[in-house]
Structures are given as C-alpha cells and as structure tokens.
C-alpha positions in Angstrom: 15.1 4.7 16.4 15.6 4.7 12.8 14.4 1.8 10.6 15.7 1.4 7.1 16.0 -0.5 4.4 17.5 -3.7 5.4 18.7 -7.4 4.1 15.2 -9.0 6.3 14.8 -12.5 6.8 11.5 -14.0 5.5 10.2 -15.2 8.9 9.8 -11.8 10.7 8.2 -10.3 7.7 5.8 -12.9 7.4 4.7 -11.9 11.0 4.4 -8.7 10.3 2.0 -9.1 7.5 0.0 -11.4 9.8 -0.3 -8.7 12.2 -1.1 -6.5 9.6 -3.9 -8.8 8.3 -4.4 -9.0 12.0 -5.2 -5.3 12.5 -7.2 -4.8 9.7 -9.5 -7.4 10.4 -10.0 -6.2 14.4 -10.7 -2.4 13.4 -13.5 -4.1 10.3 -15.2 -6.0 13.4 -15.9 -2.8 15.2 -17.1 -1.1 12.5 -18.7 -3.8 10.7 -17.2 -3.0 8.0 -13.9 -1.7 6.1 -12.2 -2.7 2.6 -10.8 -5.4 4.6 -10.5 -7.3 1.1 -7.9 -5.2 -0.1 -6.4 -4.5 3.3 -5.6 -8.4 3.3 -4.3 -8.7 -0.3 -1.9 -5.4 0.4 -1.0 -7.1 3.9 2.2 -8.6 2.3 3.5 -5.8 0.1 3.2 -3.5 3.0 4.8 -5.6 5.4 8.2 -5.7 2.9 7.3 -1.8 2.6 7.7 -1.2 6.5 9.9 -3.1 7.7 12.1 -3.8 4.5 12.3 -0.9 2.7 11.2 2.3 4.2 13.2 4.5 6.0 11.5 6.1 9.2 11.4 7.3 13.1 8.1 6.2 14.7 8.6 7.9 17.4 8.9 11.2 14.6 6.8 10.8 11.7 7.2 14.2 10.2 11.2 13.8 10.3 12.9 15.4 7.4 15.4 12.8 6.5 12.7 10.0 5.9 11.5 8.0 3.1 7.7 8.8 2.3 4.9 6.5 1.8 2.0 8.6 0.0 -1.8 6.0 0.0 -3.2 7.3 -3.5 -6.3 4.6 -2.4 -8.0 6.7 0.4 -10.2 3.7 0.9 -7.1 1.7 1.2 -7.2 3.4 5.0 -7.5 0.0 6.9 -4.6 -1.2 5.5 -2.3 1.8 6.1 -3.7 2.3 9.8 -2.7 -1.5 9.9 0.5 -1.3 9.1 1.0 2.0 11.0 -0.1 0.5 14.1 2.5 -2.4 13.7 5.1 0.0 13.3 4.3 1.7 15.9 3.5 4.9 14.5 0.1 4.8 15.8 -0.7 3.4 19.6 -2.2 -0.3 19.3 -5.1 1.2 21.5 -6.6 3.3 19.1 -7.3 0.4 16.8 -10.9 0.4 19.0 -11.6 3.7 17.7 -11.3 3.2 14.2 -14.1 5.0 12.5 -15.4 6.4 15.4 -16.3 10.1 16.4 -13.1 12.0 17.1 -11.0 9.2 16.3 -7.4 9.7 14.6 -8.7 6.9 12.1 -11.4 7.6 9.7 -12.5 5.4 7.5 -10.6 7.4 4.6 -7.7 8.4 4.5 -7.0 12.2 5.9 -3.1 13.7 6.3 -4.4 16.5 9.0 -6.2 13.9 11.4 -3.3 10.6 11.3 0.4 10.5 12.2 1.8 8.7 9.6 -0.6 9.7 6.4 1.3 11.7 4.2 -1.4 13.0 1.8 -5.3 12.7 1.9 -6.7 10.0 -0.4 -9.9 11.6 -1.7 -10.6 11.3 -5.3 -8.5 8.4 -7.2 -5.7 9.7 -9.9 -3.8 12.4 -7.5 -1.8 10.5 -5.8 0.9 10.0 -8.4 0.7 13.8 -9.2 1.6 14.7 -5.6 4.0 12.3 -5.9 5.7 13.5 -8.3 5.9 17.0 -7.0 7.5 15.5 -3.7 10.0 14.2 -5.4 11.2 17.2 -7.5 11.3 19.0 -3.9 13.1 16.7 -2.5 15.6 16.7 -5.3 15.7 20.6 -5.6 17.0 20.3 -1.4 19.2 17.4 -2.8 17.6 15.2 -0.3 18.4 11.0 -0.4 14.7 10.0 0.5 12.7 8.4 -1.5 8.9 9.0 -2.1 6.7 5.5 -2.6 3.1 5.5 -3.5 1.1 3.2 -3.3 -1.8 3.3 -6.1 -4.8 0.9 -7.3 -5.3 -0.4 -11.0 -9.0 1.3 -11.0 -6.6 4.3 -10.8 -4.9 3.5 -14.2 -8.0 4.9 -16.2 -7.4 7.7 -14.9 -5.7 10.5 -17.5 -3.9 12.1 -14.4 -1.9 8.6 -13.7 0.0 9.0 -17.4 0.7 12.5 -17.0 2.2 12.3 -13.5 3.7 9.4 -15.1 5.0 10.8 -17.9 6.4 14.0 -16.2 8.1 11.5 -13.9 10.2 10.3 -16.7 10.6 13.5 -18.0 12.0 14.8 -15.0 14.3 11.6 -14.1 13.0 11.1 -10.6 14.9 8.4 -9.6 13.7 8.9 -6.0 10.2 7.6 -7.0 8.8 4.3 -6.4 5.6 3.7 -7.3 3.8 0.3 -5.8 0.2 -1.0 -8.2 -1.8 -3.0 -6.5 -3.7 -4.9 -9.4 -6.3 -6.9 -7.8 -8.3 -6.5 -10.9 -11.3 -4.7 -8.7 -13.3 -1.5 -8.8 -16.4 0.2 -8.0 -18.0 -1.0 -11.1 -16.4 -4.3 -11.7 -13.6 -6.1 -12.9 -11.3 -3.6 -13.5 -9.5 -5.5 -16.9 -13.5 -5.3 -17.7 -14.3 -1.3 -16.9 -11.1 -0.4 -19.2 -8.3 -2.7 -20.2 -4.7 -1.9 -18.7 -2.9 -4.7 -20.3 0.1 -4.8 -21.4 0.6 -3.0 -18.4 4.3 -3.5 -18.1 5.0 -2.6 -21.3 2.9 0.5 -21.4 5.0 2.0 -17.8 7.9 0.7 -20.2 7.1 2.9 -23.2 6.5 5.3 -20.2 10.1 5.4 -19.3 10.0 3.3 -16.3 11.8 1.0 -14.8 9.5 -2.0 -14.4 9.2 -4.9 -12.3 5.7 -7.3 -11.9 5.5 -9.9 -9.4 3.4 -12.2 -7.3 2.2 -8.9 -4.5 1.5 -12.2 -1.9 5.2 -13.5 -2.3 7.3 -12.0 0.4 10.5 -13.3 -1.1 9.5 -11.5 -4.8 8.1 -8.5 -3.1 12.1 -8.1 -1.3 13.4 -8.8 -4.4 11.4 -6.3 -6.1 11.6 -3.4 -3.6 15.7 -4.2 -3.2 16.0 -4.1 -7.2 13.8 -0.7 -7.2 15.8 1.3 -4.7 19.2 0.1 -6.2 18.2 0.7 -9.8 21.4 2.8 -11.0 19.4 4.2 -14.1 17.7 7.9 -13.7 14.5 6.3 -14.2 11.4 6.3 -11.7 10.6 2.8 -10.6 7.6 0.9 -10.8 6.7 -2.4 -8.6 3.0 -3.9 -10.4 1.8 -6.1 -7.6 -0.7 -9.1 -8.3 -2.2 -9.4 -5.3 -5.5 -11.6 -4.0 -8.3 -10.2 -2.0 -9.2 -11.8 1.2 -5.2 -12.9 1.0 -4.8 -15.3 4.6 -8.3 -15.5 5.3 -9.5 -19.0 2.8 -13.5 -17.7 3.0 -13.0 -14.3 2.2 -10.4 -15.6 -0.6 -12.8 -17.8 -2.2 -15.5 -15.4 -1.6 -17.1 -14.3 -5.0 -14.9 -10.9 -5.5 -16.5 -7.8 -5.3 -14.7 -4.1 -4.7 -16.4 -4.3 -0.9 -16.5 -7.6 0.2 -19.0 -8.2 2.7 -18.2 -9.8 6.1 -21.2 -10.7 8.2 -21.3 -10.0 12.0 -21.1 -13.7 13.2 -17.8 -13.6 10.7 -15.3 -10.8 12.2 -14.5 -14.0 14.8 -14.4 -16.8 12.4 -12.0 -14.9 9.7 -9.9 -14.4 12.5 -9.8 -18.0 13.5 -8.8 -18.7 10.1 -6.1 -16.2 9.6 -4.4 -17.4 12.8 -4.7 -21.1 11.5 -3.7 -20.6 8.5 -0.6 -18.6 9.5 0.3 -21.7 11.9 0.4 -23.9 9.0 
C-alpha cells in the first residue's frame, strides 16, 4: 500500500497524533526516560507529516519512488520511532524494547539499525546539508519525491544550517521541505536566549525561501501549511517554522517549568498517560 498526500479530515489526524503522543510516552516509561517533551510538542506536525503529506510503502521503506523524511534532531528519536510505529513501519511490539540491548530503537537516532530512519542524527547542523544533497540526486534522476527534514531551532546557530540553506536556493530545490520545530529549547537554555533567531521568517525569506509560520499544535494550520508547501509553483525550497509546546497533550508536563529534558518521575509514566487519554476525550 501506498499512502500519499491526501485532502485528510481533521478527526483521523487528531488520532493519530494521540497515538503518537501515545507511543512516545509508553517507550519513556520503560526507559525512564526519553525527550518525551519534544516528542509531544512534534506529536501533531508529524501526525499531518505521515498520514497527510508523505508519500510511502510501509510494508517497503527503502522504495525508490517515496517521499523522504530525514530527523536532523537525533534526540528527536522518540518521536520518529512514534510515528513509525503508527504507520506501521516499525511492529507495535518493539515499542518494549526501546533503548534496550539489540533493539532496532536506540535512544538516538541511527539509519543502519531502524527501518524508516533515513539519516543518522548525531551532531546537530547536518541534517539540512544531507538534505540538500538528496534532493539534487533526486533531481539529477528527475525523480517527483520530495525530501522533508525535520530540524530544531538550537540548530539555527549553527553556520552549516545557512549554507545548506543558502545552496538550497541557489540550486532551486523545489523538492525540499524543510519542517523547524521552534520550541524555544536547548541544551543550555532558552534558545531565543543562547542566540537570537528572530526575525526568523524573514531571515529564510532573504534566504530565498518560500516561508510559512504557524501554530506546530494546530492540525488544521499544519494541513494548510504542508498542502501550501508541496503545491508551491515557485522554484524555491520550502520552509514550514512550527511553534510548537512541550509536553503538548499532557497539562503537567505542559505547565511543567521547561527545560531541554524534562523530567518525568517513575510514579508519573501512568499518570501522564491518564491525562493524555482525558484530555483527548475532551
């Protein structure tokens, strides 16, 4: 089976970035850990990514003729293995080995050991670059995919960003579509704090993008955004900047004083579950 991009109603989506929050929460409780923070605040923009947007076989993750999603944020893991899982790329049953010895999910990011992961996410800035190169491949075998990537705003101080930036315009790589999750946290703090990235759409403007910012928790903006991206006529490479809350779904993590690892105690893993399943009922 082949899913691509489609008109999707809100409802189903909105399930699937439950399940996704769902995931990511259940693989945290057997580790006791995970950046479960920013595997709930990306829950929505991945949902409209893999079951909007993307076009791919689950059964065949490596065929040719689909759309690629490349995790710049090796940390980001969790969320990707989330969102794999619900697409059934990856076996619901491994979620209990996340992390573990041997498992096909380690708690960063690697291409060789996940079906699915398209690049490794080790140190932040590359992805774009890689990127990038994908794209002038698949252009040079005049191929119709497109490449996403999905990148952080820590990532934005990072010199390599603007050049693979800046040879993406040069270039005209239309097939690119490149996805910012700005939670406005990093290893050292706030990242608006560690080094300044606004006006952020007017600097990927002056870049030669085409530019879209929206609410990253709003389904209906993220479709929207992602429809607007793909159909763009320009030869431009496409930008989606994506505000997006930590702890999105779960009110205690949410409110939780924001950090770039947010901690979850053990008698927790339960209760945010609780919460994200009553709060989704509502």
């Amino acid at each position: 089976m082949t899913v691509h991009a489609s008109h999707t109603s809100l409802a189903p989506l909105a399930e699937r970035a439950y399940n996704i929050r769902r995931h990511a929460l259940r693989m945290g409780q057997v580790q006791g850990q995970g950046y479960v923070g920013q595997a709930l605040g990306a829950a929505d923009l991945l949902a409209v990514s893999y079951f909007h947007a993307l076009r791919y076989q689950p059964e065949n993750p490596e065929w040719e003729g689909r759309d690629r999603f490349y995790l710049s944020i090796g940390h980001y893991a969790i969320a990707l293995y989330a969102a794999l899982i619900e697409a059934g790329v990856i076996p619901l049953d491994e979620l209990e080995t996340y992390g573990s010895d041997d498992s096909r999910l380690p708690m960063s990011a690697m291409a060789a050991y996940t079906p699915g992961m398209e690049i490794t996410g080790g140190s932040l800035g590359h992805g774009l670059g890689i990127a990038v190169g994908a794209c002038l491949g698949l252009k040079r075998k005049q191929s119709g995919s497109f490449v996403y990537n999905l990148l952080s705003d820590g990532e934005l101080n990072e010199g390599s960003t603007w050049e693979a930036a800046m040879s993406a315009s040069h270039w005209k790589l239309d097939n690119l579509i490149a996805i910012i999750d700005v939670n406005n946290q990093q290893a050292d703090g706030r990242s608006s704090e560690i080094l300044a990235f606004e006006p952020i759409v007017d600097r990927w403007q002056a870049f030669g993008w085409f530019t879209q910012r929206v609410d990253g928790n709003d389904l209906q903006a993220l479709v929207t955004a992602f429809d607007a991206a793909r159909q763009h006529t320009g030869s431009q490479p496409r930008v989606i900047i994506c505000d997006t809350r930590m702890g999105k779904g779960v009110d205690f993590l949410e409110n939780r004083e924001k950090t770039h690892f947010i901690r979850v105690d053990e008698n927790e893993w339960d209760m945010a579950l609780e919460h994200l399943r009553i709060g989704s009922s509502k």
